[in-house]
Backbone as a printed PyTorch tensor [residue, N CA C, xyz], in Angstrom:
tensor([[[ 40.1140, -50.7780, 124.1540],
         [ 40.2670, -49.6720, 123.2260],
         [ 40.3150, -48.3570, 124.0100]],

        [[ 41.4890, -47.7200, 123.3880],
         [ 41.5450, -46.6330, 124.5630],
         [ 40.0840, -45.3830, 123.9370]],

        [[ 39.7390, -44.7460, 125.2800],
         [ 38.8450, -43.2930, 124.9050],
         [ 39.3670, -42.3240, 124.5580]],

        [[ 39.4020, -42.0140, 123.1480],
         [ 40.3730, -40.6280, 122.7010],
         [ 39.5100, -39.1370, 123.3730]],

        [[ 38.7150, -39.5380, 124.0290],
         [ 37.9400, -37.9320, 124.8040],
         [ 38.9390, -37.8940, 126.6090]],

        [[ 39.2050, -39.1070, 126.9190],
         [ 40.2510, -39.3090, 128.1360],
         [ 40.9950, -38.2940, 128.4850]],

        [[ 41.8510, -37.5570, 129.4670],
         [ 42.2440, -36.3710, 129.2770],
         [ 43.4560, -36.3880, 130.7490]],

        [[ 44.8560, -36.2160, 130.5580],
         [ 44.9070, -36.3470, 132.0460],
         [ 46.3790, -35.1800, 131.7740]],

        [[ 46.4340, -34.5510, 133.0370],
         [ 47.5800, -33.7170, 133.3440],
         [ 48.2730, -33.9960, 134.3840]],

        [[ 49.6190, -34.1320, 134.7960],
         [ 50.3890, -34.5560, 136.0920],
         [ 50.9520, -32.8680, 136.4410]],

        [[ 50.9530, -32.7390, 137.3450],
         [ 51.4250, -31.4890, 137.8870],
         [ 52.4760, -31.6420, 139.1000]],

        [[ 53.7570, -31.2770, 139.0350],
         [ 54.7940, -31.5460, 140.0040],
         [ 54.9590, -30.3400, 141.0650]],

        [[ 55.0960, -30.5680, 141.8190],
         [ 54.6760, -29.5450, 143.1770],
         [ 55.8020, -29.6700, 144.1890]],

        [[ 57.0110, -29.0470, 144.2850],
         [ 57.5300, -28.5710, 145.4660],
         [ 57.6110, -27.6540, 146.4960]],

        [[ 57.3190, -27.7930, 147.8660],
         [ 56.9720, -26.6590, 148.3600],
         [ 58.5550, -26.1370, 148.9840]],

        [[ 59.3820, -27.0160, 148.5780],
         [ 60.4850, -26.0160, 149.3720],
         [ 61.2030, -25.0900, 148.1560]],

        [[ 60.5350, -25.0190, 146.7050],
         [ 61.6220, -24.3920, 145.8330],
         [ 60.1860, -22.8740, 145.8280]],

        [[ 59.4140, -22.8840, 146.4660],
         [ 58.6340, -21.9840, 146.8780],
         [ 57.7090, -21.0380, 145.6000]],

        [[ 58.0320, -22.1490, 144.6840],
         [ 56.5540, -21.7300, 143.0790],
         [ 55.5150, -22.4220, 143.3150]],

        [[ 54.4900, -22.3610, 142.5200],
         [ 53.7300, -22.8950, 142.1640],
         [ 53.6960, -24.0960, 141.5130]],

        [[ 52.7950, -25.1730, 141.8430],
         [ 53.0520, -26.3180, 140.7580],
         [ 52.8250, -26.5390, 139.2370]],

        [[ 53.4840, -27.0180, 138.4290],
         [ 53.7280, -27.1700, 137.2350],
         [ 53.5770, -28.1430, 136.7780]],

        [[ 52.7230, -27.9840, 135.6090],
         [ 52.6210, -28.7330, 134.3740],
         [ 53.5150, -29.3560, 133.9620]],

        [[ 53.5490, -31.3510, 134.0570],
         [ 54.8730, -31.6380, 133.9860],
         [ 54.6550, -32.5610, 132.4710]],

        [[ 53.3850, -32.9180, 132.5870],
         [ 52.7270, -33.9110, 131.2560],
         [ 51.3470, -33.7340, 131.0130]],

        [[ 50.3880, -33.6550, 129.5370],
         [ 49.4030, -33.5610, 129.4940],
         [ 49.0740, -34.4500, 128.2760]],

        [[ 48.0940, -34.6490, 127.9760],
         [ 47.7690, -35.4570, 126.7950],
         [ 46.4880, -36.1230, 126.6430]],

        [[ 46.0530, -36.6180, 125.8530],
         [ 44.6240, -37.2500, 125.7170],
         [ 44.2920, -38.2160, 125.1600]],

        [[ 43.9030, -39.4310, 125.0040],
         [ 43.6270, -40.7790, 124.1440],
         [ 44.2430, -41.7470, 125.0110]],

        [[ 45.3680, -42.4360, 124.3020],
         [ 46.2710, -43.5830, 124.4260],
         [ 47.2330, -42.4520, 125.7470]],

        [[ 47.3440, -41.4480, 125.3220],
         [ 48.7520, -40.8220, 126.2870],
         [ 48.4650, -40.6850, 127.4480]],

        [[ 46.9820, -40.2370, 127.8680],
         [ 46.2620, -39.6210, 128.9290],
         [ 46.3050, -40.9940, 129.8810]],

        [[ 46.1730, -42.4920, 129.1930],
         [ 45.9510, -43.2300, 130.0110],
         [ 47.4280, -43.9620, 130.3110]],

        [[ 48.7450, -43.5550, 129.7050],
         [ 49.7330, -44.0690, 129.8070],
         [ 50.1200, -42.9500, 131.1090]],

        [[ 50.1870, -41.6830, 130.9830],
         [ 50.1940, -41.0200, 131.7910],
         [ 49.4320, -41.3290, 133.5200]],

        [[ 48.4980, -41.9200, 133.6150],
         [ 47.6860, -42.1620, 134.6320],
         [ 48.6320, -43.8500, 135.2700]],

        [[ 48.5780, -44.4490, 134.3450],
         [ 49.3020, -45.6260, 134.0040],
         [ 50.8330, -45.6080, 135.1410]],

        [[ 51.0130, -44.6120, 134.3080],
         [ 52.3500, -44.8990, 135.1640],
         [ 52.5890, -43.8640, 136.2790]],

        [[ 51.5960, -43.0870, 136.8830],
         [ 51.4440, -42.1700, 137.9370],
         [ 51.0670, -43.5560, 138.7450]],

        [[ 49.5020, -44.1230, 138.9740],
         [ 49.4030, -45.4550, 139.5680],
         [ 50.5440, -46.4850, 139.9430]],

        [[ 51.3920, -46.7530, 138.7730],
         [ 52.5190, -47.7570, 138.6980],
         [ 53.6620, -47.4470, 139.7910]],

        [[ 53.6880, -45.5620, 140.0050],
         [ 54.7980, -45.4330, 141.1590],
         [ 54.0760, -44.7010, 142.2880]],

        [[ 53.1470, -45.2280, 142.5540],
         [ 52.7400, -45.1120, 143.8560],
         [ 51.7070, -43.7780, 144.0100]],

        [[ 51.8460, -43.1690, 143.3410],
         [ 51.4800, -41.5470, 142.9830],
         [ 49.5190, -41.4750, 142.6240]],

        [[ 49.2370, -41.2340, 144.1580],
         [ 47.2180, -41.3490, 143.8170],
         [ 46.8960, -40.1630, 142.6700]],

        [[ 45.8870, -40.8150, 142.0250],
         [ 45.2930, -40.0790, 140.8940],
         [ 43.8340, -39.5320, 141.4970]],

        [[ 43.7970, -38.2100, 140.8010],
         [ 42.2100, -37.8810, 141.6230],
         [ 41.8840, -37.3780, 139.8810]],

        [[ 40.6190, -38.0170, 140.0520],
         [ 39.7810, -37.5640, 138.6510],
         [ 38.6150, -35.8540, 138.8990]],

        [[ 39.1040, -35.3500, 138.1330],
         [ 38.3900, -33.5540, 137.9740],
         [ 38.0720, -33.6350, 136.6170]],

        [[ 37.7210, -34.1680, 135.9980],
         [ 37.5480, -33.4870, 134.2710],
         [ 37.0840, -31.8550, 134.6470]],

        [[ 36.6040, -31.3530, 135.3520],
         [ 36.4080, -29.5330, 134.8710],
         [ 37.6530, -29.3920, 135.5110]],

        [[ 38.1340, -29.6040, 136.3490],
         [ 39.8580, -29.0840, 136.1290],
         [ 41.0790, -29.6070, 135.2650]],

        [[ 41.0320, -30.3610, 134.8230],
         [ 41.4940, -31.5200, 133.8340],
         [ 41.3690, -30.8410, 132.4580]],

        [[ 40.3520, -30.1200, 132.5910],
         [ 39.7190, -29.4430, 131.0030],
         [ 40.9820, -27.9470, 131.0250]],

        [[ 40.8190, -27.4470, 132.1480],
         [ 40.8680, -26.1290, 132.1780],
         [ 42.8190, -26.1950, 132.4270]],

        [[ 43.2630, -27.4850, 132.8990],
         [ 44.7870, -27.2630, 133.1440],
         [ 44.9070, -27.8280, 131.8210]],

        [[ 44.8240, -28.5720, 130.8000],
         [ 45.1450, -29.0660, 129.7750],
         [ 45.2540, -27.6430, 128.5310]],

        [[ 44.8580, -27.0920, 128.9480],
         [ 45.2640, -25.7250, 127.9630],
         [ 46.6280, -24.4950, 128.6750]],

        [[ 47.1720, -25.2810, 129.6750],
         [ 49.0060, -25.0700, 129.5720],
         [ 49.8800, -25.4750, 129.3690]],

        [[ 50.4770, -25.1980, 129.4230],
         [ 51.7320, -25.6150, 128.3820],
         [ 52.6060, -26.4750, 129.6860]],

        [[ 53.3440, -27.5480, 129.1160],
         [ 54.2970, -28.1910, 129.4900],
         [ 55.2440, -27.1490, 130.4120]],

        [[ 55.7740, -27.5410, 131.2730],
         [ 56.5610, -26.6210, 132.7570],
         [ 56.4360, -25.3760, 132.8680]],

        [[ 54.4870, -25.2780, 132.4720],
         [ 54.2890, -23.6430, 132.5340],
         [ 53.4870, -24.2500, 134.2770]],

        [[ 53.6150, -22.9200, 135.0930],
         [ 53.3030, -22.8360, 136.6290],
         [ 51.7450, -22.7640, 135.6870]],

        [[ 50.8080, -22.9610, 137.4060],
         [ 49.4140, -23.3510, 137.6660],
         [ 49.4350, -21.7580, 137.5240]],

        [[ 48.2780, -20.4920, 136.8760],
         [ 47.6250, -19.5440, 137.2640],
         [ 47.1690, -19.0220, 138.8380]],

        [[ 47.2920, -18.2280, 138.8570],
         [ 46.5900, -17.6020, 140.6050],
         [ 45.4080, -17.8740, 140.4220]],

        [[ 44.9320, -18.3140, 139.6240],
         [ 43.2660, -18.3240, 139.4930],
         [ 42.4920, -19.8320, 139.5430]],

        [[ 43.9930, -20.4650, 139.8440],
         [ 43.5950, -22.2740, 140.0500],
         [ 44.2960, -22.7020, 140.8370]],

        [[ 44.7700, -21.9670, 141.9060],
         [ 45.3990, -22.2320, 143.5270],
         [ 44.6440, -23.0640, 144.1110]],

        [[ 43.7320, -22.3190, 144.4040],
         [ 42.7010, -23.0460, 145.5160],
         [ 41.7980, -24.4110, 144.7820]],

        [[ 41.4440, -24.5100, 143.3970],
         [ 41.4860, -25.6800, 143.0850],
         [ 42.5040, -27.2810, 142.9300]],

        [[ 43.8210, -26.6640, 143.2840],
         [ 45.0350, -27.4010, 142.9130],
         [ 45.2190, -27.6380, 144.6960]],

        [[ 44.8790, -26.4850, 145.1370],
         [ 45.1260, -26.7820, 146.8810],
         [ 44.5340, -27.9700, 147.1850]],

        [[ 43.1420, -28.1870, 146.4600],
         [ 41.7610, -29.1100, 147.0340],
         [ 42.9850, -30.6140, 146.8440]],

        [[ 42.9490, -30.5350, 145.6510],
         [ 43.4690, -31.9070, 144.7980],
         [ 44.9780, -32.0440, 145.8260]],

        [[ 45.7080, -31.4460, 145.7020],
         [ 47.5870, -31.4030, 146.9190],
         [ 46.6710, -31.9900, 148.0750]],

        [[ 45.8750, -31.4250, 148.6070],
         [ 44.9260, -32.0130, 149.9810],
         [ 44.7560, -33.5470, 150.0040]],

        [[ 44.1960, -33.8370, 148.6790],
         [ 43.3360, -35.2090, 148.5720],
         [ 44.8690, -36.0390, 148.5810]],

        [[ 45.8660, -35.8380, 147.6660],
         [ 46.8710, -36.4070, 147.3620],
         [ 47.5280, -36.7590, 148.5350]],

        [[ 47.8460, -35.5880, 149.3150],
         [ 48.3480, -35.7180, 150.5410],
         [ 47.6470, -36.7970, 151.3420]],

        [[ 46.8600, -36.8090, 151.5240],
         [ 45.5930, -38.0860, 152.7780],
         [ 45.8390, -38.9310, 151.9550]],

        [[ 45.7980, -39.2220, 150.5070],
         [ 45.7100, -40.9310, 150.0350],
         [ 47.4060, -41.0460, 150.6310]],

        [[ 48.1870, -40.1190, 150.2060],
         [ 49.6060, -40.8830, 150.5310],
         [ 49.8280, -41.4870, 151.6900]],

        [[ 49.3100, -40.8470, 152.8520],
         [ 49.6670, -40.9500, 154.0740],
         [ 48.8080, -42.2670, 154.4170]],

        [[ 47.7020, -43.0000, 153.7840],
         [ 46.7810, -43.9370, 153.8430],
         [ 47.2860, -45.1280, 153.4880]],

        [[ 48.2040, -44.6810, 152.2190],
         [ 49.0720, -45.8250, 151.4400],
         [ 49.9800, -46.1960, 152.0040]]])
C-alpha cells in the first residue's frame, strides 16, 4: 500500500546550458513512488532529504531551483555524482 505522506521531486541539471537545475517532476502518494520507481529503473541514484523534498515540492514544474537552495542541491549533484561514478 503506497504512503500518501511519500514525497519525491526529480530535478534535471545541465551544466553546459549554464542555469540552474529544474524541477522536472513532483508528486506525492502512488506518484512520488512511481517517480522514484522509475529514476532507480534508469540507473539514476536517489538520495532521500525529506527537509529538502518538503521545501522543493512547493515549485512548480520547469521552474529553476532558488539562490537560496544552491548549496543544498550542490550537496545532493555531489552525492549523485560519487554514486554514478561507483555504479
Amino acid at each position: 500500500m503506497s504512503d500518501p505522506r511519500k514525497r519525491a521531486v526529480a530535478l534535471k541539471y545541465e551544466p553546459t546550458a549554464g542555469g540552474a537545475p529544474v524541477v522536472v517532476a513532483k508528486g506525492r502518494g502512488v506518484i512520488a513512488e512511481k517517480i522514484v520507481e522509475l529514476a532507480r529503473s534508469n540507473g539514476v541514484a536517489v538520495r532521500e532529504d525529506p527537509a529538502l523534498v518538503t521545501v522543493l515540492s512547493k515549485l512548480q514544474v520547469d521552474q529553476e531551483i532558488p539562490p537560496q537552495l544552491y548549496a543544498a542541491v550542490a550537496a545532493i549533484l555531489a552525492f549523485l555524482y560519487k554514486a554514478n561514478r561507483k555504479g
